[in-house]
Residue, then its C-alpha position, 0 to 999 in steps of 0.5 A: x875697360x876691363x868687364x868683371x869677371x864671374x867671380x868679380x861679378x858674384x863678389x860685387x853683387x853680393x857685397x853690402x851697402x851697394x845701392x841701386x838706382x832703377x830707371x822706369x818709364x812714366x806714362x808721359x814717357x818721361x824717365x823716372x830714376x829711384x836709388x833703392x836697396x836690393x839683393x842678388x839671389x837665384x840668378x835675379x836682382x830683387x827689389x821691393x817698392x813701397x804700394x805709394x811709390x811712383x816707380x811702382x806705378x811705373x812698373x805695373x803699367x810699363x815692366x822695362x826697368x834700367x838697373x845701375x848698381x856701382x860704387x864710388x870706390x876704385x876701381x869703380x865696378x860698374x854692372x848695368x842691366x837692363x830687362x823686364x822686371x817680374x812681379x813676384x808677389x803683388x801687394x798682400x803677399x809680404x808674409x811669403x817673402x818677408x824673409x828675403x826682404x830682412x836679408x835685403x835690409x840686412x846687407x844695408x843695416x845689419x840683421x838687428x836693425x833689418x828686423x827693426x826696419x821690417x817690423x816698424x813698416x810691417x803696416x806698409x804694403x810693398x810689392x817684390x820684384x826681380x829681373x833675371x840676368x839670363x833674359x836680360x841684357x847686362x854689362x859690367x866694367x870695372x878701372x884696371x887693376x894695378x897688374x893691367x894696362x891702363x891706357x886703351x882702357x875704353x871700348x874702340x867706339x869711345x876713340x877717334x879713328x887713328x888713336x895710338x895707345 
């Protein structure tokens, strides 16, 4: 499976209305996974749960985080991170970085109902978080492109011993 190259990678990352689902661990150690918007800067994935949220929770007691961020169109790009997610900014801090949330919004629903979004759950209290890239461990794939082979596409350990191509 081919893996996106940096420029498929930034592309991907940066394109609107891709969401993202975050799995956490709960304190029973059961999985909790959450689709949720996101945005891609500084060499980081930010995201911003709700003070009420049960994956916030989660992430306070336990920072490791399982980021999915692909799409349902070909040739389905795939980037899948896994890492410690930061606290930024605890709740009571919206007012630094309320900008970044518009532009998260904004890749979701646009700059005029971002400011409305944000400006009608001013009131909720959110924290922000990000993983960065660097000190995580990150894969990405994507379908062949119609130049590329299209068989033998998988990673070695997904075939029997002996499969021809």
């Amino acid at each position: 499976m081919p893996k996106l190259t940096d420029d498929e990678f930034q592309e991907f990352l940066d394109a609107k209305g891709i969401v993202m689902k975050i799995a956490v661990v709960r304190e029973d150690g059961s999985p909790l996974v959450t689709p949720l918007w996101f945005i891609h800067r500084d060499g980081a994935i930010w995201f911003t749960p709700r003070e009420k949220s049960e994956w916030f929770t989660c992430l306070r007691r336990d920072p490791r985080a399982a980021l999915c961020i692909d799409d349902q169109n070909l040739p389905y790009r795939k980037v899948l991170v896994e890492g410690d997610a930061e606290l930024v900014h605890d709740l009571g801090a919206d007012d630094l970085w309320r900008d970044l949330y518009r532009d998260m919004a904004a890749r979701y629903v646009g700059r005029r109902g971002a400011n409305e979004y944000v400006d009608n759950t001013i009131d909720q209290p959110r924290g922000l978080f990000r993983v960065v890239l660097a000190d995580a461990k990150v894969k990405s794939w994507r379908l062949p492109l119609e130049d590329e082979p299209q068989m033998g596409i998988w990673a070695d350990r997904y075939y029997k011993p002996g499969t021809s191509f």
